[in-house]
C-alpha positions as a Markdown table, in Angstrom:
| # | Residue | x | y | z |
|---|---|---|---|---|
| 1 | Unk | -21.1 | -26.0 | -118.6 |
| 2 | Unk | -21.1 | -22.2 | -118.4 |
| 3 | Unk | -24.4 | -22.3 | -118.8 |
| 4 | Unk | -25.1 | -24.5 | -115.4 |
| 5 | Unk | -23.0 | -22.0 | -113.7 |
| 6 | Unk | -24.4 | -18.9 | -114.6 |
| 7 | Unk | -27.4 | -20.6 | -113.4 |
| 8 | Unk | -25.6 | -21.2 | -109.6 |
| 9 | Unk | -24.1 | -17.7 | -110.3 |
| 10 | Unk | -20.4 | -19.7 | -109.8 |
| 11 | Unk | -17.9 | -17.9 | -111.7 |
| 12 | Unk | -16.3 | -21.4 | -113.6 |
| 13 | Unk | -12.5 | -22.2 | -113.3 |
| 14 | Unk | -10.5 | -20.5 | -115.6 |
| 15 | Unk | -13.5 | -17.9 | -116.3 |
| 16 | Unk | -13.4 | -13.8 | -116.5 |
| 17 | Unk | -15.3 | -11.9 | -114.1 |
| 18 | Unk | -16.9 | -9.3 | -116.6 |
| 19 | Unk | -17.8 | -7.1 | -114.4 |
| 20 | Unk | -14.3 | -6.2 | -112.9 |
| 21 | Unk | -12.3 | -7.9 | -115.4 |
| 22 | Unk | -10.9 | -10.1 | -112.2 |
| 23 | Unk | -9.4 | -13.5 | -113.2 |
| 24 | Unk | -10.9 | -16.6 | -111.2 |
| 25 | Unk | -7.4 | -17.2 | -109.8 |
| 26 | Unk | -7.6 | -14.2 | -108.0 |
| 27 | Unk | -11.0 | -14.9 | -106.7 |
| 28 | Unk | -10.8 | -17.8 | -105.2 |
| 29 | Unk | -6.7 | -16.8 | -103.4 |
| 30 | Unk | -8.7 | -13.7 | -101.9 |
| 31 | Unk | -11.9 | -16.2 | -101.0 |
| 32 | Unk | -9.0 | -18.4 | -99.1 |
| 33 | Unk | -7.4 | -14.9 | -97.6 |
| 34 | Unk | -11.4 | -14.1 | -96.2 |
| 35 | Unk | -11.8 | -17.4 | -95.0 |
| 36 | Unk | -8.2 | -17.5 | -93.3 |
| 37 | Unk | -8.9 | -14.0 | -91.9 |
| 38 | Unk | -12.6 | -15.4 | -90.8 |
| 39 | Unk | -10.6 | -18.6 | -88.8 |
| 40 | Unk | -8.0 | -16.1 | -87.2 |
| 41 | Unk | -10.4 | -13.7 | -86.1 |
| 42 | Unk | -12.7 | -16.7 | -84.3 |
| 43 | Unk | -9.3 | -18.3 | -82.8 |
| 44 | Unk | -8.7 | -14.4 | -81.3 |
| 45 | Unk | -12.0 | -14.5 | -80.3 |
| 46 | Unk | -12.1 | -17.8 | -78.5 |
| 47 | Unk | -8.6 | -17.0 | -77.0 |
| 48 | Unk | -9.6 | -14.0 | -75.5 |
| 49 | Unk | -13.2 | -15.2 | -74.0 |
| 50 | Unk | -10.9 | -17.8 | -72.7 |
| 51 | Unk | -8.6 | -15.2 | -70.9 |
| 52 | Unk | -11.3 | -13.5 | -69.8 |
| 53 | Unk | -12.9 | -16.5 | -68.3 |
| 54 | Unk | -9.7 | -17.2 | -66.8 |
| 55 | Unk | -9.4 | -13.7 | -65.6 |
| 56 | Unk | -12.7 | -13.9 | -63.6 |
| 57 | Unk | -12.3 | -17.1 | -62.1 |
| 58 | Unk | -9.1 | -16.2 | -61.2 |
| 59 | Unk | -10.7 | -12.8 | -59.4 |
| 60 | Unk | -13.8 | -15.1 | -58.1 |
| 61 | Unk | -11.5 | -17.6 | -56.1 |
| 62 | Unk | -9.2 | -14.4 | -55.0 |
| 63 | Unk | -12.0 | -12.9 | -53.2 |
| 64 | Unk | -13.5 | -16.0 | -52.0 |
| 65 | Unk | -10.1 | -16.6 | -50.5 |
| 66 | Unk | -9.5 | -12.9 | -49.6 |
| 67 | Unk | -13.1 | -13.2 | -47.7 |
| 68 | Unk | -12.1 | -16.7 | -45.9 |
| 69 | Unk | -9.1 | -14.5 | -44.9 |
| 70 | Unk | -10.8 | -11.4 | -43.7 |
| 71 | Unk | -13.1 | -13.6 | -41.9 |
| 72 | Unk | -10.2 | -15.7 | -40.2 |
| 73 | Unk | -8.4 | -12.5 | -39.3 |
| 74 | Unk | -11.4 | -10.6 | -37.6 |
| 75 | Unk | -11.7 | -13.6 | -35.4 |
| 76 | Unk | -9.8 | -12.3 | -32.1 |
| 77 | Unk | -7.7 | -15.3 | -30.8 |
| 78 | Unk | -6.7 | -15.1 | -26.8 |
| 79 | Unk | -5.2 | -17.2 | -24.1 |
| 80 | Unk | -7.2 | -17.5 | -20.7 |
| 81 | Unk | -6.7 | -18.7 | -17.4 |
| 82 | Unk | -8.9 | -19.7 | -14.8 |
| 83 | Unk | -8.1 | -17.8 | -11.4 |
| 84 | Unk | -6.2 | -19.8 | -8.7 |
| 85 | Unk | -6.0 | -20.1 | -5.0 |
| 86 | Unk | -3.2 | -18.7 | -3.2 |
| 87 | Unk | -0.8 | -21.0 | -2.8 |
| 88 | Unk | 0.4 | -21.7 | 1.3 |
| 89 | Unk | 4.4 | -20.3 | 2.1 |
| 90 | Unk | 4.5 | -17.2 | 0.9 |
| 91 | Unk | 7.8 | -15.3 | 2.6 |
| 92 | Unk | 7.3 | -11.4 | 2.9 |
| 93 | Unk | 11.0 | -10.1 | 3.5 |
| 94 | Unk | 11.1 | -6.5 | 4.8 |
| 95 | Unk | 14.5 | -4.5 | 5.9 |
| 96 | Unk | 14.9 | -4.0 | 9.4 |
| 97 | Unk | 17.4 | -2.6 | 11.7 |
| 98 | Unk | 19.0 | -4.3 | 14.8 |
| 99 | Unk | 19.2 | -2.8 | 18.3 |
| 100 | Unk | 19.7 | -3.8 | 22.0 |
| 101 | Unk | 17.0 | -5.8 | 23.8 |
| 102 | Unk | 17.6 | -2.5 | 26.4 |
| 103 | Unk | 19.7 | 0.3 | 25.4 |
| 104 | Unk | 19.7 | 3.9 | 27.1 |
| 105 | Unk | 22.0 | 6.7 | 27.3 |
| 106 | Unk | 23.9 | 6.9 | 30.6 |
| 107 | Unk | 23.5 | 10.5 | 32.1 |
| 108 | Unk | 24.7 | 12.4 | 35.0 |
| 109 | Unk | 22.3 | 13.6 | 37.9 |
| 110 | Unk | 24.4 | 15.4 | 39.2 |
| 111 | Unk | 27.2 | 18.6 | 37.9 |
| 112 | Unk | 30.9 | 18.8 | 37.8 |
| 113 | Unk | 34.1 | 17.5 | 36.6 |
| 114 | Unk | 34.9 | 14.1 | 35.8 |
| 115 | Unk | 36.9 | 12.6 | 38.2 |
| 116 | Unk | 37.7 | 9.3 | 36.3 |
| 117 | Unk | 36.2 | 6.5 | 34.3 |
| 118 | Unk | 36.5 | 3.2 | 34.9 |
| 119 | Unk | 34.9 | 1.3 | 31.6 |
| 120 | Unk | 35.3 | 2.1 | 27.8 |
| 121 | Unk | 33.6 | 0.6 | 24.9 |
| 122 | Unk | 33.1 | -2.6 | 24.6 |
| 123 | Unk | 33.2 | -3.4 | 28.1 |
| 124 | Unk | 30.7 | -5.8 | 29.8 |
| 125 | Unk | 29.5 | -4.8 | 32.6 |
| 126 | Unk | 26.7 | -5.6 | 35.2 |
| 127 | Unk | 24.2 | -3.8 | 37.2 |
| 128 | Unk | 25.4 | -1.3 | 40.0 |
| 129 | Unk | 28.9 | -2.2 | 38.5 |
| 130 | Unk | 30.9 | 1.6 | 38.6 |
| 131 | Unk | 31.4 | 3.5 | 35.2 |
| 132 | Unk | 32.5 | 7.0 | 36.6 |
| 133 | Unk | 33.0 | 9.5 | 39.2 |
| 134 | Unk | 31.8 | 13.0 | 39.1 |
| 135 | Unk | 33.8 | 15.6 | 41.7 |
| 136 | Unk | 30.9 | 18.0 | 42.5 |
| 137 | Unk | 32.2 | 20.6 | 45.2 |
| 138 | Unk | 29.1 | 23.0 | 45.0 |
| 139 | Unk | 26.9 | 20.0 | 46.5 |
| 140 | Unk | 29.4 | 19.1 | 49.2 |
| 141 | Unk | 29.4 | 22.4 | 50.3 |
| 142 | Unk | 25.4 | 22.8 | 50.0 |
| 143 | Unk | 25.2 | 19.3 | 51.8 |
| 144 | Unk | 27.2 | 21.4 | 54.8 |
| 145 | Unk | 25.6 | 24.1 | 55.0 |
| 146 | Unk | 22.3 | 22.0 | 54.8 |
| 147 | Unk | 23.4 | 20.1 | 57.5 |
| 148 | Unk | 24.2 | 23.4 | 59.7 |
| 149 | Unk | 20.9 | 24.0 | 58.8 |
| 150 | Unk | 19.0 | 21.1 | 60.1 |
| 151 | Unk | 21.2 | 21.3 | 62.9 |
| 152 | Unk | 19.6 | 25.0 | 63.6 |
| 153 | Unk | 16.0 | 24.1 | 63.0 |
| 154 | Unk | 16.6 | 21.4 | 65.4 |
| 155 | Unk | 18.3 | 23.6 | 68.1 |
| 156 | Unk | 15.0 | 26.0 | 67.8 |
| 157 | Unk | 12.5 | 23.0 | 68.0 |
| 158 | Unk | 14.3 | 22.1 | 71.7 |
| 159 | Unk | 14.1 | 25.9 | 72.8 |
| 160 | Unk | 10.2 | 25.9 | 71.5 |
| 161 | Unk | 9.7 | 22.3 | 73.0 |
| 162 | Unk | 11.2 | 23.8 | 77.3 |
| 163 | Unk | 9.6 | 26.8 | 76.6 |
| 164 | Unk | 6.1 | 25.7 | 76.0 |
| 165 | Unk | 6.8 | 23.0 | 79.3 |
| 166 | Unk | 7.3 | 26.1 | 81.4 |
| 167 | Unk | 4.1 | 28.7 | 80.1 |
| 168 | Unk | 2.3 | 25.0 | 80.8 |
| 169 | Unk | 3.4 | 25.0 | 83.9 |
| 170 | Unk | 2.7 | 29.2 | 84.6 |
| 171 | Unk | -0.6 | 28.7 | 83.4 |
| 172 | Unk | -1.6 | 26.2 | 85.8 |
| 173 | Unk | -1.1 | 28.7 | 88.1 |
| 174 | Unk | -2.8 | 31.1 | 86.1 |
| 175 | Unk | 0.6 | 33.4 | 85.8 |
| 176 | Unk | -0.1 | 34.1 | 82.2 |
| 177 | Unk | -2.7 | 33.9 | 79.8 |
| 178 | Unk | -4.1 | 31.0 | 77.4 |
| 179 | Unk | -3.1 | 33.2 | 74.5 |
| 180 | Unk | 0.4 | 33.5 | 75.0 |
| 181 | Unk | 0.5 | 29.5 | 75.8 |
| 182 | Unk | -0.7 | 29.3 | 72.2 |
| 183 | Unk | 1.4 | 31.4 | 71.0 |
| 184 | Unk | 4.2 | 29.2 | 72.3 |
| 185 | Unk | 2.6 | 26.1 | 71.2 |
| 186 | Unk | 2.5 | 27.7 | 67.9 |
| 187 | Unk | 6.4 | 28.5 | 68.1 |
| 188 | Unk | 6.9 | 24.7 | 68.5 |
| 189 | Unk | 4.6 | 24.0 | 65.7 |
| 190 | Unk | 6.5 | 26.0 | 63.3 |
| 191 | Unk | 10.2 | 24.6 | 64.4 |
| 192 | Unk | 8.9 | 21.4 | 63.7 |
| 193 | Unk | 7.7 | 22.1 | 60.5 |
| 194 | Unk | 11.0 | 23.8 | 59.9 |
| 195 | Unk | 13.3 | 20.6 | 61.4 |
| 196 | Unk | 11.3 | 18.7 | 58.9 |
| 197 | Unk | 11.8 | 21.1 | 55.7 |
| 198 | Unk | 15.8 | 21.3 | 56.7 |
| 199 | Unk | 15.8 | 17.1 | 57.2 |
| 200 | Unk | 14.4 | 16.8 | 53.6 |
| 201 | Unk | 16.8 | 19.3 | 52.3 |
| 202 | Unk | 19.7 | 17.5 | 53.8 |
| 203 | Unk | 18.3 | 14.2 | 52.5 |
| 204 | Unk | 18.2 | 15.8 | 48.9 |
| 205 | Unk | 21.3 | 16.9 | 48.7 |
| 206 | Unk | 22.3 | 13.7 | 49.8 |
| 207 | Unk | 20.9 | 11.7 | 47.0 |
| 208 | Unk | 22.5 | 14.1 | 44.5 |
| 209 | Unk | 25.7 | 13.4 | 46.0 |
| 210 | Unk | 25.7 | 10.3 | 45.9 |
| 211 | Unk | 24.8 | 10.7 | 42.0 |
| 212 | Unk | 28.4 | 11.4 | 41.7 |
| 213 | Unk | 28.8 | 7.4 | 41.1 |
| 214 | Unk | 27.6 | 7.0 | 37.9 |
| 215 | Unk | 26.6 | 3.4 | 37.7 |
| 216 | Unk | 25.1 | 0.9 | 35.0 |
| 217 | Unk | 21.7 | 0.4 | 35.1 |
| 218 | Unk | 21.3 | -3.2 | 33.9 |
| 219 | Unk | 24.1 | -5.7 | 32.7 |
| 220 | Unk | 25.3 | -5.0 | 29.0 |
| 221 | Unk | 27.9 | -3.8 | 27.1 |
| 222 | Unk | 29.2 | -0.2 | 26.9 |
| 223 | Unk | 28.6 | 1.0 | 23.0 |
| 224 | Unk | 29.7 | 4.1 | 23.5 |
| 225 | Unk | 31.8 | 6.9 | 25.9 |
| 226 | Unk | 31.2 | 10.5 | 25.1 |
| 227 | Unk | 33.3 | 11.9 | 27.5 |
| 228 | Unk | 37.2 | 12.0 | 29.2 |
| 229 | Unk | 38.7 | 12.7 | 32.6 |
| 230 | Unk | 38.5 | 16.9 | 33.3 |
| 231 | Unk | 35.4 | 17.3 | 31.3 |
| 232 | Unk | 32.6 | 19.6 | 32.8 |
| 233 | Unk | 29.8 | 17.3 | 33.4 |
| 234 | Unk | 25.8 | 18.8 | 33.0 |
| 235 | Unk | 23.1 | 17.2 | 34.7 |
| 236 | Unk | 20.6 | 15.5 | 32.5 |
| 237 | Unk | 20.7 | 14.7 | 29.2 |
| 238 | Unk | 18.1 | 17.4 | 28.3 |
| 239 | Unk | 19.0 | 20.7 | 27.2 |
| 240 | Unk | 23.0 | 21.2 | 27.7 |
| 241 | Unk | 23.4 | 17.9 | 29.3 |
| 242 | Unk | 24.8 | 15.2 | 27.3 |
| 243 | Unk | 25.5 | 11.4 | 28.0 |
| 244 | Unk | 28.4 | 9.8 | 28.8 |
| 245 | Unk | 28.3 | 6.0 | 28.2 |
| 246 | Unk | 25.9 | 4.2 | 25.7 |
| 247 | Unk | 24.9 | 1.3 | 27.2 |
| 248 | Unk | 23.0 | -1.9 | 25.5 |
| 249 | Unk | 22.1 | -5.7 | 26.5 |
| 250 | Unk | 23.2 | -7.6 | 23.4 |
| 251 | Unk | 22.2 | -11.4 | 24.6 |
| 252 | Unk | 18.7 | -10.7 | 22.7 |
| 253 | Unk | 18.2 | -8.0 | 20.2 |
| 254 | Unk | 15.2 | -6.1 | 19.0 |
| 255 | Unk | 14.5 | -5.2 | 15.4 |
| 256 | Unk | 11.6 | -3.4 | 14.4 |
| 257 | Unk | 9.5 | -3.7 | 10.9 |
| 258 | Unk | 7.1 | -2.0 | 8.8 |
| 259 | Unk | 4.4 | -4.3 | 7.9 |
| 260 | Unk | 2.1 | -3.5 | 4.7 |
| 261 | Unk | -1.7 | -2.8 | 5.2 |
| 262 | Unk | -1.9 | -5.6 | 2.8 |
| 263 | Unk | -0.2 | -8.1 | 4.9 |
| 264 | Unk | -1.2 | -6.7 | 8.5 |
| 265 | Unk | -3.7 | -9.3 | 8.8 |
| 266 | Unk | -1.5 | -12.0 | 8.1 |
| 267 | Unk | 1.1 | -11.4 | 11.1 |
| 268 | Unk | 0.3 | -12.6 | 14.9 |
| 269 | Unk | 3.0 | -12.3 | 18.3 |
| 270 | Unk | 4.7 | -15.5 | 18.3 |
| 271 | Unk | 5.1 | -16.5 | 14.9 |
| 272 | Unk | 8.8 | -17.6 | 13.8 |
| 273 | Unk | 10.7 | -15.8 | 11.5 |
| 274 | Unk | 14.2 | -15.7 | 9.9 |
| 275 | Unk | 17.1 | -12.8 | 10.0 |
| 276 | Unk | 19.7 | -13.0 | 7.4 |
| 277 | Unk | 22.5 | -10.0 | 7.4 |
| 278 | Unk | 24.5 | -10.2 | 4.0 |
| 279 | Unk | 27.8 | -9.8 | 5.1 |
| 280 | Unk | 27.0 | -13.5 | 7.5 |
| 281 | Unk | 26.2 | -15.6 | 4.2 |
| 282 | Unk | 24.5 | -18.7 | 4.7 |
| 283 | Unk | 23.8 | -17.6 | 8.3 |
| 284 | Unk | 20.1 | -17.6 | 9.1 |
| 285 | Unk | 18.8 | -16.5 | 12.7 |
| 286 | Unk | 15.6 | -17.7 | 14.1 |
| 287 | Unk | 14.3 | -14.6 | 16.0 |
| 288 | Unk | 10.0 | -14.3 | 16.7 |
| 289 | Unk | 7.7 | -12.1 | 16.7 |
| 290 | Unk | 7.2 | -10.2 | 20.3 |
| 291 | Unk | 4.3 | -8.1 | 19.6 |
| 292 | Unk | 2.3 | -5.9 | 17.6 |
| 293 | Unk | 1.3 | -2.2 | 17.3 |
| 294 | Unk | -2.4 | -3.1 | 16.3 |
| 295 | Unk | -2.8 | 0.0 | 14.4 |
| 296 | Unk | -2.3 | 0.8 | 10.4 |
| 297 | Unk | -0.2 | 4.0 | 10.5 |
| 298 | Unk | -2.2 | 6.3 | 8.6 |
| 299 | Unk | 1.0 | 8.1 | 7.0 |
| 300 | Unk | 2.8 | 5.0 | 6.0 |
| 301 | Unk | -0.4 | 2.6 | 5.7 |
| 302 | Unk | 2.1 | 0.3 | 7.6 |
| 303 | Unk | 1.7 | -1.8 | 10.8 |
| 304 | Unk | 4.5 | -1.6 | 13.1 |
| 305 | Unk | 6.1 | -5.2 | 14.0 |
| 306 | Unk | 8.7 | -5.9 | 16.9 |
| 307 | Unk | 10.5 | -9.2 | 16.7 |
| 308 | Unk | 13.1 | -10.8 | 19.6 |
| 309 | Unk | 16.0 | -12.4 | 18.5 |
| 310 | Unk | 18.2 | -14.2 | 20.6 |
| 311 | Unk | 22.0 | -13.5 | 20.4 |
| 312 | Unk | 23.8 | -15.6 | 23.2 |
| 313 | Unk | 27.0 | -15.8 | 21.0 |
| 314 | Unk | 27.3 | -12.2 | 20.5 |
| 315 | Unk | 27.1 | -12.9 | 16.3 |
| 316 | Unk | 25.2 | -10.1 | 15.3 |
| 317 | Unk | 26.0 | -6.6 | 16.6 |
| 318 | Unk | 23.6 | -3.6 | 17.4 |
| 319 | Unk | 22.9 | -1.4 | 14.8 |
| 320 | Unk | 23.3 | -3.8 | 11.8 |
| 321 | Unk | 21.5 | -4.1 | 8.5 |
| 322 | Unk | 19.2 | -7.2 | 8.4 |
| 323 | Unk | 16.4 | -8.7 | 6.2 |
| 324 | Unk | 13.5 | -10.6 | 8.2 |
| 325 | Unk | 11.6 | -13.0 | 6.5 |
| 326 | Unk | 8.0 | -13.8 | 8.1 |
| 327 | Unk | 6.4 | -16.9 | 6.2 |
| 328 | Unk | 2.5 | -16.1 | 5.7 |
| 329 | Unk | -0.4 | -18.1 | 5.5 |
| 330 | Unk | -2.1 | -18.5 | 3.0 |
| 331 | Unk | -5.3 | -16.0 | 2.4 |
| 332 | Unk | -9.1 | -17.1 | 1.5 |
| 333 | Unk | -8.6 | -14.8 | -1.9 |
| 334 | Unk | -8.2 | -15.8 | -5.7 |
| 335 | Unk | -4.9 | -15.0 | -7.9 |
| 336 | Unk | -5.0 | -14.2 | -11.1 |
| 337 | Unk | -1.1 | -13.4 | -13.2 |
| 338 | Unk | -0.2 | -9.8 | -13.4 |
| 339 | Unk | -0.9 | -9.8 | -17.5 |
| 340 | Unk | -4.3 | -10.2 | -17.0 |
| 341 | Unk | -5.3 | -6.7 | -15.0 |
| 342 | Unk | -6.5 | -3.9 | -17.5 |
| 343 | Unk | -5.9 | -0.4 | -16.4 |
| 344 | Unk | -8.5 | 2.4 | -17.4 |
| 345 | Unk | -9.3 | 5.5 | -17.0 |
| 346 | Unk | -12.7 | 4.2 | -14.8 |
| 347 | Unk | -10.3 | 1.8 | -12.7 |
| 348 | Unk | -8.8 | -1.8 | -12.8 |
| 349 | Unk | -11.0 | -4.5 | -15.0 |
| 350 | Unk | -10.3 | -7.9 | -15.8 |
| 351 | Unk | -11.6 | -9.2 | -18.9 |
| 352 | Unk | -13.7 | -12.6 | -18.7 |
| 353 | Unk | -15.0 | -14.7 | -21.3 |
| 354 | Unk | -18.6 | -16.0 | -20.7 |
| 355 | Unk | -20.1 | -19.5 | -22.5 |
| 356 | Unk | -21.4 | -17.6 | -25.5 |
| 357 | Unk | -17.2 | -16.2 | -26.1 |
| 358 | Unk | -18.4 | -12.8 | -25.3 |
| 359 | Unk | -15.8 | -10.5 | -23.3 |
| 360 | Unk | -17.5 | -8.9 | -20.4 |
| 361 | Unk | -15.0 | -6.4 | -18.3 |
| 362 | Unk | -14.9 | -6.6 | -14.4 |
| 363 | Unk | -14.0 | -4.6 | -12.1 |
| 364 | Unk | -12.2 | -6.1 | -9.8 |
| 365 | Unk | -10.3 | -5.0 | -6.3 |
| 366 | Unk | -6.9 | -5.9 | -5.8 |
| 367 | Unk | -4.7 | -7.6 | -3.0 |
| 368 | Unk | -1.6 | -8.0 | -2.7 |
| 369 | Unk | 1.1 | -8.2 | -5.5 |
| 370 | Unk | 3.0 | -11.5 | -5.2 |
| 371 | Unk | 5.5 | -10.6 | -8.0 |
| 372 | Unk | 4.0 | -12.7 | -11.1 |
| 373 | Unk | 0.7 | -12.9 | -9.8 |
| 374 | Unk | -1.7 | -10.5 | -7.4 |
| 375 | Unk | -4.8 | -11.3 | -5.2 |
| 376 | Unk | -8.0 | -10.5 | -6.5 |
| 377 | Unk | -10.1 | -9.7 | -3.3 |
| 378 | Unk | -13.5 | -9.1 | -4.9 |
| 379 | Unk | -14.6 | -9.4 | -8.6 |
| 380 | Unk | -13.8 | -12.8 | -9.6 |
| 381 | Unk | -15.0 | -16.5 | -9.3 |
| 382 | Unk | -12.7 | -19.9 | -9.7 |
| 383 | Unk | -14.9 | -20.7 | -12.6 |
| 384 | Unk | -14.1 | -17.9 | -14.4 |
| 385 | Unk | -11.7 | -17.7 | -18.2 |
| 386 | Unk | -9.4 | -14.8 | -17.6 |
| 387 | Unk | -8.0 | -13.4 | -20.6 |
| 388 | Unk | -4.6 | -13.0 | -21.0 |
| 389 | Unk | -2.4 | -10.2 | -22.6 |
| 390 | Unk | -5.7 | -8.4 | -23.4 |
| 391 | Unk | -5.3 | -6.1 | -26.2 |
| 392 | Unk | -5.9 | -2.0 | -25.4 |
| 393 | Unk | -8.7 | -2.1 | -28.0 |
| 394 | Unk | -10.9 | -4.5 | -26.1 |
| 395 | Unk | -14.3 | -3.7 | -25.6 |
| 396 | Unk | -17.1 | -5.1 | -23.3 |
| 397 | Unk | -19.0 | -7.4 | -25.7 |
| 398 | Unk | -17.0 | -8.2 | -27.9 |
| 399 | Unk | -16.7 | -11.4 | -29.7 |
| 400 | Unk | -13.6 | -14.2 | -28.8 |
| 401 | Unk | -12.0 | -17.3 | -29.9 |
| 402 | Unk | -10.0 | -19.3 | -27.2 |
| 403 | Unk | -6.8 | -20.4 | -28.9 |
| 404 | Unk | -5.6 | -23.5 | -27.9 |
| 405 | Unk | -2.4 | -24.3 | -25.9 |
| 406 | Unk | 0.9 | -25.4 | -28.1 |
| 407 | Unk | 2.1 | -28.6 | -26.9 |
């Protein structure tokens, strides 16, 4: 037996190892510890290639999913809209001020005192109708002494007139000379010519006297009376001279308005429009448009606009705060909304997305601003994909996806 395993070179079962003097029980509990310590080591082995497996798959499907990710996000989503025609009744309301059909200041022609007046403010009144009287005693007395004058010229146009009968008479009997007849003929010349200077004088100061009626004009209604009995009256209104009735026609009223360049083309004479004042709620006055200046101011960039309004009832009053609205028709030119124009540096663009989603940047020139949305004049086509909200970093060329409308 020991023997056969000395041949194997197997240490037998209850055998001495001679050369450490170990007993076999102690061999084979420290063979079991190395084999236990072999298993462990292989289970830490195979647990940690497993966590490492795990590990990298984990990573591998992190950045696969990171990449999907990165590649979703550098897609750049945007909303488009196609450009659309204006749409027909369009109102442009502009402020506007009412006045009289006809107003003018009432003046004197001629100086004084005020003798009386006869209507005060808010009077109607009609044409020729009496508003004043002036007491002017420098022209009554020029009148006199005009007429003294006339009467003088005409005294020395009779004594010219018998003379010159009488040196006709002399000459034809050859008495006196042709010279001196001339010289008489002359005289009479010169005192008709003088009659006629003193008759226009006379008729003058006539005219200015009878200025001391101050009377209306046309029919209307007094607005206004700047003066009281005693005052020292001026003639003209120019210079020292100041008026002394306001007088307006009320039964139609003007109001004037300052039509944008933008909209110029869009207003013709006879088109209707509607006045509103805001203390007349629910009130609305059909008035139309008399005429046109024609012309763009070229300080304002405006159009003046004059509009009639009839005012038979005496509703509205001269001078009051109105809003006229003029409905327009509707222009040939394409709208696009406001949130579509990009402002740079180079000028107004409008991104568009072409078939391939590229983003090509337009210039574009603008119309009018219709509160949400604004005419496009010149840049655009109806077929076009407007983009919408467009981000400050977009660039000409770059790449798009059109995101879909929510439900």
């Amino acid at each position: 037996m020991s023997q056969r395993h000395e041949a194997l070179g197997i240490h037998p079962i209850g055998a001495v190892d001679v050369e450490d003097g170990t007993p076999p029980e102690d061999l084979v509990r420290r063979r079991q510890v190395l084999r236990r310590a072999r298993i462990a080591a292989v289970v830490v082995l195979v647990v940690l290639a497993l966590g490492s497996a795990r590990i990298v798959v984990t990573r591998m499907a992190n950045a696969r999913t990171l990449d999907a990710a990165s590649a979703e996000h550098a897609v750049l989503y945007v909303r488009v809209a196609s450009p659309q025609a204006a749409k027909a009744g369009q109102t442009l309301t502009l402020p506007g001020t009412l006045q009289g059909y006809v107003q003018s200041p009432i003046a004197a022609r001629a100086s004084g005192y005020l003798k009386r007046w006869t209507k005060d403010i808010g009077s109607r009144v009609q044409k020729g109708e009496l508003l004043a009287e002036i007491e002017t005693p420098e022209i009554d007395e020029q009148l006199s002494q005009a007429v003294a004058a006339r009467n003088q010229a005409a005294a020395t146009l009779e004594l010219a007139r018998s003379t010159v009968a009488r040196w006709e008479a002399l000459r034809k009997k050859d008495v006196v000379s042709q010279q001196e007849l001339d010289e008489r003929r002359s005289a009479v010349a010169s005192a008709t010519a003088n009659l006629a200077a003193a008759d226009a004088n006379v008729q003058r100061l006539k005219q200015t006297e009878g200025f001391k009626r101050v009377v209306a004009p046309f029919s209307g209604v007094i607005t206004r009376r700047n003066v009281d009995v005693g005052d020292l009256i001026d003639a003209g209104s120019g210079g020292g001279g100041r008026a002394l009735f306001q007088l307006a026609q009320t039964d139609t009223l003007r109001v004037y308005i300052n039509v944008p360049q933008s909209y110029a083309q869009l207003v013709k004479a006879g088109q209707q429009v509607v006045v509103t004042q805001a203390e007349l709620r629910g009130q609305n006055f059909q008035g139309e448009v008399a005429r046109t200046s024609g012309a763009i101011d070229t300080t304002t960039r405006m159009m003046q606009v004059e509009v009639n309004l009839p005012n038979r009832e005496g509703v509205l009053l001269p001078g009051a705060y109105v809003q006229v609205s003029l409905p327009l028709a509707a222009s040939q030119t394409l709208t696009v909304p406001g949130n579509a124009l990009i402002f740079r540096a180079e000028g107004t663009r409008v991104a568009v997305v072409d078939g391939q989603g590229k983003v090509k940047l337009r210039p574009v020139t603008l119309g009018r601003y219709l509160g949400e949305a604004v005419e496009v004049v010149d840049g655009l086509a109806a077929s076009d994909r407007v983009v919408l909200n467009p981000p400050d970093s977009l660039s000409d060329g770059d790449a798009v996806s059109i995101a879909k409308e929510a439900a």
